[in-house]
C-alpha positions as CSV (number, residue, x, y, z in Angstrom):
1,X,-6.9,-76.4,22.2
2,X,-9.1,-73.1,23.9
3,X,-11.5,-71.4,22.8
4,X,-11.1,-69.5,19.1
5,X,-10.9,-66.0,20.7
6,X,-7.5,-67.1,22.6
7,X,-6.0,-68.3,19.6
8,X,-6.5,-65.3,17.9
9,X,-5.1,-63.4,20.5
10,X,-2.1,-65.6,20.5
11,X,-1.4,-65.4,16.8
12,X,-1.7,-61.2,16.8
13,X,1.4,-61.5,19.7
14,X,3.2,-63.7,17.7
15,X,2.7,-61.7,14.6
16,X,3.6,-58.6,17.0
17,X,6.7,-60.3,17.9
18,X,8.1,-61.0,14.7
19,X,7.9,-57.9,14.0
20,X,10.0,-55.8,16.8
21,X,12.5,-59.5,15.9
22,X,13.1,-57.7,11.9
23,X,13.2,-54.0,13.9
24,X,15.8,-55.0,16.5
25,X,17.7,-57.1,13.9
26,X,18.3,-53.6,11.5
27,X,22.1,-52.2,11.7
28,X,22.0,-48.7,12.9
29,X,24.4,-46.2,11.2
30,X,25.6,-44.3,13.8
31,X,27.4,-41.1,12.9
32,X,29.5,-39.0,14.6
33,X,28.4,-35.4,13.5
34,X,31.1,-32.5,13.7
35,X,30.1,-29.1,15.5
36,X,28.9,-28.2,12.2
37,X,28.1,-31.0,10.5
38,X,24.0,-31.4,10.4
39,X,23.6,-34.3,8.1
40,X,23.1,-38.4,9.8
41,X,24.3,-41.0,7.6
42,X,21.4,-43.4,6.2
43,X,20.1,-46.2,8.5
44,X,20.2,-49.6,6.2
45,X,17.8,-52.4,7.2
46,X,18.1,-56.1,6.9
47,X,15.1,-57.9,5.2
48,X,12.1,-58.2,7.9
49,X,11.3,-62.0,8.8
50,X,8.6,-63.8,6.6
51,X,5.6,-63.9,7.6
52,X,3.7,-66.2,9.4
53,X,2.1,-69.5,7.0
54,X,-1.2,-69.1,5.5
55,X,-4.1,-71.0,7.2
56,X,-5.0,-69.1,10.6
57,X,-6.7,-66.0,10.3
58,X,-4.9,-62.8,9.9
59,X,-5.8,-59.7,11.5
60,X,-5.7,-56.9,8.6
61,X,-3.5,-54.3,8.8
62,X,-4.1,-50.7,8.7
63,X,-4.6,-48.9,5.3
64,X,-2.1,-45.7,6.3
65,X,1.6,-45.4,6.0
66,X,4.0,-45.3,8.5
67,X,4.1,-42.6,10.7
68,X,4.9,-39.0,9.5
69,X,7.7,-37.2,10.3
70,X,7.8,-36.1,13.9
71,X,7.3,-32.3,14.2
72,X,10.0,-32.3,16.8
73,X,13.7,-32.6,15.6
74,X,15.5,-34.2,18.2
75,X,18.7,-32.9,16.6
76,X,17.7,-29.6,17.2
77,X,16.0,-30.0,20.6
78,X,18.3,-28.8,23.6
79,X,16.5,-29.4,27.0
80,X,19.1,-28.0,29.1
81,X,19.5,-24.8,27.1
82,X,18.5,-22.2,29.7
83,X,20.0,-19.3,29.5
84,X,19.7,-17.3,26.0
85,X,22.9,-16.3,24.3
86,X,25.3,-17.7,27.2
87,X,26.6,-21.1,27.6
88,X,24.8,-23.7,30.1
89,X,27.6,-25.5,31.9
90,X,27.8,-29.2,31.2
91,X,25.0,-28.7,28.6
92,X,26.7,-30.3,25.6
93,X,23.6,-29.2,23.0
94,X,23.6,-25.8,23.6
95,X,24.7,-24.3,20.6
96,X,25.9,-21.5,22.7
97,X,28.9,-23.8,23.7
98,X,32.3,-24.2,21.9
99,X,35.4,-25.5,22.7
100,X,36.7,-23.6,25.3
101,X,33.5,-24.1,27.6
102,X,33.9,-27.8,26.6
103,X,37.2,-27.6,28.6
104,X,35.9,-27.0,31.6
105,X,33.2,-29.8,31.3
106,X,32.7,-32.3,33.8
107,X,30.6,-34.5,31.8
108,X,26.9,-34.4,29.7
109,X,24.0,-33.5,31.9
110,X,21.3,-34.6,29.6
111,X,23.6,-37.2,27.2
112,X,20.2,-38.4,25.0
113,X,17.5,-36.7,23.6
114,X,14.8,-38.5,22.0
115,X,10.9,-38.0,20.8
116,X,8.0,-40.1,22.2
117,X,9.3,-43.3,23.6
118,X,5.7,-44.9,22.9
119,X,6.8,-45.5,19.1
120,X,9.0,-48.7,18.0
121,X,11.5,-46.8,16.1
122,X,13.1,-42.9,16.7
123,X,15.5,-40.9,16.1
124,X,17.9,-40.1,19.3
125,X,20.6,-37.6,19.5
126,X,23.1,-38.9,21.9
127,X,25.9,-36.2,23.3
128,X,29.1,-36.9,24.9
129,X,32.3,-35.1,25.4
130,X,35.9,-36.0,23.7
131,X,38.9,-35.4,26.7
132,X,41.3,-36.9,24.9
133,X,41.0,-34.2,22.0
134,X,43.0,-30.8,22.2
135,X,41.1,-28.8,22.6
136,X,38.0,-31.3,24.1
137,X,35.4,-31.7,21.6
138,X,31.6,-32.6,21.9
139,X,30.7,-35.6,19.9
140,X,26.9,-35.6,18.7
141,X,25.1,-38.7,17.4
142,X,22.1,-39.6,15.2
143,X,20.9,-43.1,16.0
144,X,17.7,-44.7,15.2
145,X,16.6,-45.7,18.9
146,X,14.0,-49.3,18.7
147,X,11.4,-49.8,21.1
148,X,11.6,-53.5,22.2
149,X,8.6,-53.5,24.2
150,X,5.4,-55.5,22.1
151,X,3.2,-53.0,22.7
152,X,4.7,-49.8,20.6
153,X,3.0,-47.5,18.4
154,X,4.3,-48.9,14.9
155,X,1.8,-46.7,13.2
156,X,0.0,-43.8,13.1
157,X,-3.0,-43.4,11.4
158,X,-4.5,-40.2,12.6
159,X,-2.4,-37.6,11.3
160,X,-4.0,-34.0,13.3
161,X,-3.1,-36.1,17.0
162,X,0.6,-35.2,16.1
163,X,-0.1,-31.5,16.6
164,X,-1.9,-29.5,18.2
165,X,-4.5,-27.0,16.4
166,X,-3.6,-23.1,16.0
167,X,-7.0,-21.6,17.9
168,X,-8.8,-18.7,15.8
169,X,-7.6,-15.4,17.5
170,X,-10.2,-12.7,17.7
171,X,-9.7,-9.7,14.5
172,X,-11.6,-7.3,13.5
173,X,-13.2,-9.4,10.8
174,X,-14.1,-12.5,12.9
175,X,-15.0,-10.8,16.3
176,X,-18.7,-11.2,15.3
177,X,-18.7,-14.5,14.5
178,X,-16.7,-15.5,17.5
179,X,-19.3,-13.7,20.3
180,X,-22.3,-15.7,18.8
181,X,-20.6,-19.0,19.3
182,X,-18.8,-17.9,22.8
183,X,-20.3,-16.5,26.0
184,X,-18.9,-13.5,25.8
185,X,-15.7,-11.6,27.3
186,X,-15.1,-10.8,30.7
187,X,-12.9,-7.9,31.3
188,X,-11.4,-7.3,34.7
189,X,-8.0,-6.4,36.2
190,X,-6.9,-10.8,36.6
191,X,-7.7,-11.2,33.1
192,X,-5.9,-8.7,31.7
193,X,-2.9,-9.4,33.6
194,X,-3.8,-13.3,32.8
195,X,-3.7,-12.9,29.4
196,X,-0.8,-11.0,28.9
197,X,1.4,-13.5,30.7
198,X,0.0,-15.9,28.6
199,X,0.8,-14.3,25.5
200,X,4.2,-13.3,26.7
201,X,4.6,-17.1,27.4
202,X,6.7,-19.0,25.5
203,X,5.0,-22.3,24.3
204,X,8.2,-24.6,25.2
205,X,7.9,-27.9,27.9
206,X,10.4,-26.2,30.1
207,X,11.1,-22.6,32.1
208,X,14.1,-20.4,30.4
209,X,15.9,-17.9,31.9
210,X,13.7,-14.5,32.7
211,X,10.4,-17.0,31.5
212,X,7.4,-15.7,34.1
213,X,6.9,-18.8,36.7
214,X,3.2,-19.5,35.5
215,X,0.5,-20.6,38.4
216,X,-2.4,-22.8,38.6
217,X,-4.6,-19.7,37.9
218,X,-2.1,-17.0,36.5
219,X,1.6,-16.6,37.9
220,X,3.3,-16.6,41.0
221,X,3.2,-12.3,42.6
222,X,6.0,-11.0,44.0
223,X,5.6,-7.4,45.1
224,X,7.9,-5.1,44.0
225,X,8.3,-1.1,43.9
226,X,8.1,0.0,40.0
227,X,7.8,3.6,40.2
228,X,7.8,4.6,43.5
229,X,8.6,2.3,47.3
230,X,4.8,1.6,47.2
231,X,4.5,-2.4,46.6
232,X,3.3,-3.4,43.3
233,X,1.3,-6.8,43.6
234,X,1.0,-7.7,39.7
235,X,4.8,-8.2,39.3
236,X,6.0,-11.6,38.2
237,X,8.8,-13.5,39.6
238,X,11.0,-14.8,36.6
239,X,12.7,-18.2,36.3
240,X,16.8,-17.6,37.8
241,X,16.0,-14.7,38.6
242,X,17.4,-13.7,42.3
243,X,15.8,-10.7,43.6
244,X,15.9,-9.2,47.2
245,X,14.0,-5.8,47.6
246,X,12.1,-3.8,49.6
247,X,8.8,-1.8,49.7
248,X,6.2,-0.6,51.6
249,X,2.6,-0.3,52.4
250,X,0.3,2.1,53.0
251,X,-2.7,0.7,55.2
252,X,-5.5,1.1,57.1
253,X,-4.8,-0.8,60.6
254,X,-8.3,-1.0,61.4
255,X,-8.7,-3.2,58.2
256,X,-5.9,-5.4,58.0
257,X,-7.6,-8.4,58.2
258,X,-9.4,-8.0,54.6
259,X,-5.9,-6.5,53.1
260,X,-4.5,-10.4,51.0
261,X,-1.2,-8.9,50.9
262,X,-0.7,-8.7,54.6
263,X,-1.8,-12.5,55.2
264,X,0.3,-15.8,54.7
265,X,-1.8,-17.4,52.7
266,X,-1.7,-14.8,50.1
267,X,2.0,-16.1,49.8
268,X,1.5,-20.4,50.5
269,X,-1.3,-21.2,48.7
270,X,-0.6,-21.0,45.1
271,X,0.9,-23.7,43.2
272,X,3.6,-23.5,40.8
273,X,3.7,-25.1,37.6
274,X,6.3,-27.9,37.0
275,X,6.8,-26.5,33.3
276,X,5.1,-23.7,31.2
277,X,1.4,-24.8,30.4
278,X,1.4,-28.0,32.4
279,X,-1.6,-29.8,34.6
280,X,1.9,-31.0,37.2
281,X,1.8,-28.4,40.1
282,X,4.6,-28.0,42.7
283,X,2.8,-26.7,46.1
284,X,4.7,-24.2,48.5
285,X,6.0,-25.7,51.7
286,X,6.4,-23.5,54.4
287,X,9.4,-24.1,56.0
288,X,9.9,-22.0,59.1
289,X,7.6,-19.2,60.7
290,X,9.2,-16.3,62.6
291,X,7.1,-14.1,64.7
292,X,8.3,-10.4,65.6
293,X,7.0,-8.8,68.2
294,X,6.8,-5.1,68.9
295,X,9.6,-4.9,70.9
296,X,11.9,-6.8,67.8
297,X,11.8,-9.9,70.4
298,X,11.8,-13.1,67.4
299,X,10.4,-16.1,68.3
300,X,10.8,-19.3,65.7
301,X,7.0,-21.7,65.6
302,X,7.3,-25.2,65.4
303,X,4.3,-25.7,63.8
304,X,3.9,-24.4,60.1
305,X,-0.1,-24.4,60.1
306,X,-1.3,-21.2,58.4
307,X,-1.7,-18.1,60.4
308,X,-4.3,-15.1,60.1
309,X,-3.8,-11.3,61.0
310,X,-6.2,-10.6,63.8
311,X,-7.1,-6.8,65.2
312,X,-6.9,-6.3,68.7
313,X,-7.6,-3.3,70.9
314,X,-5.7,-2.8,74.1
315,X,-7.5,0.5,75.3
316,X,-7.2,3.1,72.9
317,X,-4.4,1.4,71.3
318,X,-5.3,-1.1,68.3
319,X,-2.8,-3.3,67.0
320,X,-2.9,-6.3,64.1
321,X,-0.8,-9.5,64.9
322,X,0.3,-12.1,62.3
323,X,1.1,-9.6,59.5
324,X,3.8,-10.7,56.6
325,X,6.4,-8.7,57.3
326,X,9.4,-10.9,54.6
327,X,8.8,-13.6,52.6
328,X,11.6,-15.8,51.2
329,X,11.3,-18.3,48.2
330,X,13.4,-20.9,47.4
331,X,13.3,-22.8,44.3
332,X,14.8,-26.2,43.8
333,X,15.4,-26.7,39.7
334,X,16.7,-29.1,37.2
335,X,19.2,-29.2,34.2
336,X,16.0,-29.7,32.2
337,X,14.4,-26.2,33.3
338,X,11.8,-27.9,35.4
339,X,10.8,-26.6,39.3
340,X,10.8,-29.8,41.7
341,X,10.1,-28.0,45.1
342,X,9.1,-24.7,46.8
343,X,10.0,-23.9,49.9
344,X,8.6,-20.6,51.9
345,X,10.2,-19.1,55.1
346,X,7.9,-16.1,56.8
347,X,8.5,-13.7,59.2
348,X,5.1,-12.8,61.1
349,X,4.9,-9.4,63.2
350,X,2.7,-7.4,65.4
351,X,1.8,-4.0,63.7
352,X,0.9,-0.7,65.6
353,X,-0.2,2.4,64.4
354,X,3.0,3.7,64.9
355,X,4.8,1.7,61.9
356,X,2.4,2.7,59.4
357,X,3.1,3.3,56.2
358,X,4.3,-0.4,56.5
359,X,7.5,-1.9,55.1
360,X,8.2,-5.2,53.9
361,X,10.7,-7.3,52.4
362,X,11.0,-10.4,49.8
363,X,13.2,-12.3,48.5
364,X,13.5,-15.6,46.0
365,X,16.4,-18.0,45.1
366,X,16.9,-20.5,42.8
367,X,18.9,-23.8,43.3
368,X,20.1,-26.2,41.0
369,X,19.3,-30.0,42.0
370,X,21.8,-32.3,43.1
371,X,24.9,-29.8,43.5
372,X,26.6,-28.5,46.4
373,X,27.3,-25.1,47.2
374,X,30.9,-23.9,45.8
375,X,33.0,-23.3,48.8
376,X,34.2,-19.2,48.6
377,X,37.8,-18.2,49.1
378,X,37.0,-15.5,51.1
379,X,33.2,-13.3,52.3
380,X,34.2,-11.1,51.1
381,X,37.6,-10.7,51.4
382,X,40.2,-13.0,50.4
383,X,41.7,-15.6,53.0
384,X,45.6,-16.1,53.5
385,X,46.2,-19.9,52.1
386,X,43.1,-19.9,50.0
387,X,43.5,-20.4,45.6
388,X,42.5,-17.3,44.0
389,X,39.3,-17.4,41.8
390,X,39.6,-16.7,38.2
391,X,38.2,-18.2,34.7
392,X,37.2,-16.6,31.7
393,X,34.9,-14.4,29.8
394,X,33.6,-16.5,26.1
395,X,32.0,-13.7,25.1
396,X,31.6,-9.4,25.6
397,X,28.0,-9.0,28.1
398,X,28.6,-13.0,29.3
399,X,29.5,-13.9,32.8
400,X,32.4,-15.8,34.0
401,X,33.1,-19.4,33.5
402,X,35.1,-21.2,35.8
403,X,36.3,-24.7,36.4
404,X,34.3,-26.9,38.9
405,X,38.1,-27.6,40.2
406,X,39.0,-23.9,42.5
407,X,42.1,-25.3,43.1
408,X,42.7,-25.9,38.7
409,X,41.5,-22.0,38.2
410,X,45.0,-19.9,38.2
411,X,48.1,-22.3,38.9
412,X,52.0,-22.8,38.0
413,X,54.2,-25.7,37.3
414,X,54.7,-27.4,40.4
415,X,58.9,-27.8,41.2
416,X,60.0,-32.0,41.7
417,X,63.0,-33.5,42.6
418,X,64.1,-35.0,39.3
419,X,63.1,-31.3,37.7
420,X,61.5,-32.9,34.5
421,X,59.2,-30.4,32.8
422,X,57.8,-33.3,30.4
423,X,57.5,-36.0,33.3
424,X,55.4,-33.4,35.4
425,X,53.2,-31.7,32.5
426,X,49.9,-31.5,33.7
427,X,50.6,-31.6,37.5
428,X,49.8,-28.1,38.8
429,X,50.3,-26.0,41.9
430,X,47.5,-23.8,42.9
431,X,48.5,-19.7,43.6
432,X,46.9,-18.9,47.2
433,X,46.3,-16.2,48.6
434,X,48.9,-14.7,50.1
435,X,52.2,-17.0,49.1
436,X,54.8,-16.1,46.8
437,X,55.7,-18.6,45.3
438,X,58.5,-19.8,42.5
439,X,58.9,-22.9,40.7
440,X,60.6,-24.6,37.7
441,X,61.9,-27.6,36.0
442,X,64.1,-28.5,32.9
443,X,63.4,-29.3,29.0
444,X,65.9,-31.2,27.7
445,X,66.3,-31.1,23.7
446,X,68.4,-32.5,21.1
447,X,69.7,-31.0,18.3
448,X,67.5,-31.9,16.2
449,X,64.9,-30.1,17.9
450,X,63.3,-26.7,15.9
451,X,63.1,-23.4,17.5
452,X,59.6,-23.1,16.7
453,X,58.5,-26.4,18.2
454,X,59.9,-25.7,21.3
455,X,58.3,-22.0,21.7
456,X,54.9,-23.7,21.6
457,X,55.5,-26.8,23.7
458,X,57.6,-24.0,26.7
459,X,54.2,-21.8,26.4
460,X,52.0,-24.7,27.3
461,X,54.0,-26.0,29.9
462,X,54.6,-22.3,31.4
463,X,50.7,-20.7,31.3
464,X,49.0,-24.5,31.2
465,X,45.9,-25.9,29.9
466,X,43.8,-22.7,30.2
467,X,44.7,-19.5,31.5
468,X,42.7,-17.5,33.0
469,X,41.8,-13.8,31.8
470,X,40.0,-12.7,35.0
471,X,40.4,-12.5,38.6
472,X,38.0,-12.3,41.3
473,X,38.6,-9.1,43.3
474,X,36.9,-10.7,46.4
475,X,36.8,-14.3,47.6
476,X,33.0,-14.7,47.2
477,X,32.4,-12.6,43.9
478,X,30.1,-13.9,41.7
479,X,30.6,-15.0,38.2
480,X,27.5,-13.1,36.6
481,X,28.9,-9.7,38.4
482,X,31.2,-9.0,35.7
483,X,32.5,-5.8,37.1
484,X,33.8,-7.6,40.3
485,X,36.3,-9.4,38.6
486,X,39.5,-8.1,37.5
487,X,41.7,-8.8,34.0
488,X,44.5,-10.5,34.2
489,X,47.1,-8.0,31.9
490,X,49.3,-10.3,29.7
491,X,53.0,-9.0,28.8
492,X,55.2,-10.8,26.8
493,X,58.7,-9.1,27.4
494,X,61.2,-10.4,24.6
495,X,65.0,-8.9,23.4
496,X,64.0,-7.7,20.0
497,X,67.3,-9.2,17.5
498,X,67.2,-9.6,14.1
499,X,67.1,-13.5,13.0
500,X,66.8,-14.5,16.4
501,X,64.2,-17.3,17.6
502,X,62.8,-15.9,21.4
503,X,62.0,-18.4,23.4
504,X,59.7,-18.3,26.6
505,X,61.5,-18.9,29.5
506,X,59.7,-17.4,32.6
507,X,56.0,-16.5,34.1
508,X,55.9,-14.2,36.5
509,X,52.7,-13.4,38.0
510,X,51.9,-10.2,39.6
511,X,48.9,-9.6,42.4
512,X,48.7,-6.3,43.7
513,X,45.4,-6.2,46.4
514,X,44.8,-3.8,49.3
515,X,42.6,-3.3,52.4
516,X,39.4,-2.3,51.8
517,X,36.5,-1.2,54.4
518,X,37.1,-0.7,58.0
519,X,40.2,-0.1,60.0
520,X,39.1,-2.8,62.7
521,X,38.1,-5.5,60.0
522,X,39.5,-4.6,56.9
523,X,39.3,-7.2,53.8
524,X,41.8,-8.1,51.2
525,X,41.2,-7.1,48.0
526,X,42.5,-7.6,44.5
527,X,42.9,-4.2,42.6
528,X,45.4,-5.9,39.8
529,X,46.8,-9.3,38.2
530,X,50.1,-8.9,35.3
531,X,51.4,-12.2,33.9
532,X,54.9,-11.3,32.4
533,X,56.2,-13.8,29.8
534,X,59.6,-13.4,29.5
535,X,61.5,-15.1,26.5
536,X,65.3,-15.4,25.5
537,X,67.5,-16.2,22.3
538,X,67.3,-19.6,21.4
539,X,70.3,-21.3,22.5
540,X,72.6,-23.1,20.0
541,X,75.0,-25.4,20.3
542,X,76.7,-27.8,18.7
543,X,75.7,-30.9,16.8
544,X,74.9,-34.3,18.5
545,X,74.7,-32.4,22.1
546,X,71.9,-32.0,24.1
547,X,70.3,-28.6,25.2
548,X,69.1,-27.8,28.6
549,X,66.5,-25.1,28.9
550,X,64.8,-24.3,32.4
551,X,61.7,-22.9,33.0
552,X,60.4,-21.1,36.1
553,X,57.2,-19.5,37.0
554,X,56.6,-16.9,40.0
555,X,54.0,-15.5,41.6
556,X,54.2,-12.1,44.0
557,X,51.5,-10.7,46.0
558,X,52.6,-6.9,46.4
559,X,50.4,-5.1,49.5
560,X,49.7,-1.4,47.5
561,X,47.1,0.1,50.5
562,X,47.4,3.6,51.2
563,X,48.5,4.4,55.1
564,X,45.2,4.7,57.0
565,X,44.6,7.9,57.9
566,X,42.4,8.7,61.3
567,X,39.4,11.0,60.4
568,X,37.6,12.7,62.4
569,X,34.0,14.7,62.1
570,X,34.1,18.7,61.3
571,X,33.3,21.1,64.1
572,X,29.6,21.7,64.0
573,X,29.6,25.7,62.7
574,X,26.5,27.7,64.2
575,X,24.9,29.5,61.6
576,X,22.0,31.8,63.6
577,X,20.9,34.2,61.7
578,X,18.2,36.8,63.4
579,X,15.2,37.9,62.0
580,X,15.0,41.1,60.0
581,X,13.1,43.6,62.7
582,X,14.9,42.2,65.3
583,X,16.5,45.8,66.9
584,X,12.7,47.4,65.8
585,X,12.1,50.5,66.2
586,X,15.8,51.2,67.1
587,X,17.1,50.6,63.7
């Protein structure tokens, strides 16, 4: 039959395997939590399988209970929670969300969340979104998730491996007892910047917004001016975070080749962390070389091998070649707040005496993975034919939220032949840029019918699923510049009689935008948006006839620029003045 040692091995599988049969035979309790709802239903169990029959040997099991509970909650845990106090789109567990972002949800970019998937059973929260509901609701889930694999951690038996230990920070009382057991401190200008990042640093397995991007040795520079336009070395570059600035250097030319902050490698050779406080490490690719010359002449390397400044002397005249004169990050990220590549794009020059103190420029981006770039409506002015760009604020100090759709952003009921405002409820027409535009259709009630019924159903099908309260003034604002977007001014315009039901008959949208910047290019902007609501009487009629109501919506783009007016410089005015003792000794 084989040797004893095989059999045993054999009978531990089996036993191994009955086991995950009882765990994947239990009936999980799945329950669908409200928005704030915390508490999962209990998970019942059916009866493990007997054991195996007496006679073989056994192996003995271990004396400890099962496993503790985890220290992470998974019900809690939100991965794709980036941004503090603002709402991640398509993030169904930030808690940031409610159910007005939900509306403009495509669909759940991290749907489970779960602990260690080493042990045989877990608790998983499992997000999804509810389109059906009015308005669209997240639905959360607390299931109990089962390992099938033979080989899962069942249980633990060394409790302190589930966390990590707190390490002793030096005080005034321990410090002496620490330096006899350590080898002492090290003070210098890298550790102190070192250990305040660190401490600053949240401990958390992913980057949030404004979180310092940490380094194999400390954290990745970018040189900025602080107080004055001299660069500062020691400032961090923050996680989604865009910057573009400016500084300069003051330099000896004769020792450029010892300066760090004038060579490339100073800028290619560190290697970003994946996530906070991981050994994963994300190197910098250099992506495209530029070198300037001193006549501005630009020429583009093909080969991205690593350059170093050089001093050369051409007579009396010294100059230093391969100096960084911009450097441009860009920064590929994840839902999950993790960095995936690195990209670096240089531009090289020669340097002269001449263009001392030296300036230089950086910039960093960050890009989301696996999205395309949303197309504008206009850089920066708007385009005739092009959908306006509008969403809406949640929250006062929050950006702009818009739908991924920019032709669903600001629209009006879209006119059909048989005129049928409930057959076409939901279908849309965009406002462009440009195109005034009316449109309507017909609700056809009974007598039955209340007033009040129909004043909500005629306001849905007049303003739609979600109306915008902002406007962009330009085609390619952003939706974090707050103060480039312009509110829309909502008027409701109604005949006030006593006992009388108003009804809402008509939208009429109102864009007023002008010229703005030069005469020979000049770019549409938006300076104002009014959506007028106009309701009527109810109309009444008499029993057992039908009532006809039509709806219309309007849009008018009114052209309010002031005539341009040629303007021309101010004749220069000579203001000579001659010295005091200028007629001496006449006067």
């Amino acid at each position: 039959m084989g040797p004893p040692g095989l059999q045993t091995i054999l009978l531990l599988l089996l036993n191994c395997w009955a086991s995950v049969n009882a765990q994947a035979g239990a009936t999980l309790a799945v329950t669908t939590e409200d928005l704030n709802s915390t508490e999962p239903s209990p998970t019942t169990l059916r009866p493990a399988l007997s054991p195996m029959p007496s006679g073989p040997p056994r192996v003995p099991e271990p004396s400890s209970g099962p496993r503790p509970t985890p220290v992470t909650d998974v019900a809690a845990l939100c991965v794709c929670d980036l941004s503090p106090a603002q709402c991640d789109v398509n993030c169904c567990c930030d808690p940031d969300c409610s159910s007005m972002d939900f509306s403009v949800f495509s669909a759940c970019s991290v749907p489970v969340v779960m602990g260690d998937s080493q042990f045989c059973s877990q608790k998983a929260a499992i997000y999804s979104l509810n389109f059906t509901a009015h308005p669209p609701q997240r639905v959360f889930k607390l299931v109990d998730q089962i390992n099938p694999s033979i080989f899962c951690i069942h249980i633990t038996n060394y409790k302190p491996a589930l966390s990590f230990i707190n390490p002793e920070v030096p005080d005034e009382n321990n410090f002496d007892k620490l330096m006899k057991i350590s080898d002492g401190f090290s003070l210098n200008a890298e550790s102190d910047v070192s250990f305040t990042t660190e401490s600053n640093t949240p401990n958390t397995a992913k980057y949030e917004y404004g979180v310092h991007l940490q380094t194999s040795d400390s954290f990745l520079r970018f040189p900025s001016p602080l107080t004055s336009s001299l660069c500062t070395d020691n400032n961090p570059a923050a996680f989604l975070v865009n910057q573009a600035v400016k500084c300069t250097r003051r330099i000896n030319l004769e020792q450029c080749e010892e300066i760090e902050a004038l060579c490339m490698a100073y800028y290619s050779s560190p290697k970003i962390l994946r996530v906070p406080n991981s050994r994963t490490e994300v190197p910098i690719t250099v992506q495209s070389i530029v070198i300037q010359s001193l006549n501005k002449t630009l020429t583009r390397l093909e080969d991205t091998d690593v350059l170093k400044q050089a001093l050369l002397e051409a007579g009396p005249v010294k100059i230093c070649t391969n100096v960084v004169l911009e450097v441009k990050y860009s920064l590929t990220y994840t839902d999950a707040g993790e960095i995936t590549k690195a990209y670096l794009s240089l531009l090289l020059g020669t340097v002269s005496n001449a263009m001392i103190p030296l300036q230089q420029k950086f910039e960093i981006h960050f890009i989301q993975q696996n999205t395309k770039p949303v197309p504008l409506n206009g850089n920066p002015g708007y385009v005739v034919g092009l959908p306006l760009a509008a969403g809406f604020q949640p929250h006062k100090g929050s950006g702009i939220i818009q739908t991924m759709n920019r032709y669903g952003q600001l629209t009006i009921l879209r006119s059909t032949a048989d005129q049928d405002c409930l057959a076409v409820e939901g279908i849309r027409a965009p406002v462009l840029f440009g195109s005034s535009m009316q449109s309507g259709c017909k609700l056809r009630l009974t007598s039955a019918t209340t007033c009040p019924l129909v004043v909500e159903k005629a306001k849905s099908l007049l303003k739609g699923q979600n109306f915008p309260d902002y406007v962009a003034s330009f085609g390619n604002s952003r939706p974090q510049d707050v103060l480039d977007w312009v509110p829309v001014h909502f008027v409701i315009q109604a005949l006030h009689v006593k006992d009388s039901c108003q009804l809402p008959v008509a939208l009429v949208i109102e864009v007023k935008w002008t010229k703005y910047g030069s005469l020979l290019n000049p770019q549409a902007k938006i300076v104002n948006v009014t959506a007028n609501l106009i309701s009527s009487s109810f109309p009444e009629t008499n029993s057992g006839n039908e009532r006809t109501i039509l709806l219309s919506t309007a849009v008018t783009f009114v052209d309010v620029s002031a005539p341009a007016e040629a303007g021309f410089r101010a004749r220069p005015t000579i203001n000579a003045k001659l010295p005091f003792n200028f007629f001496f000794p006449f006067v």
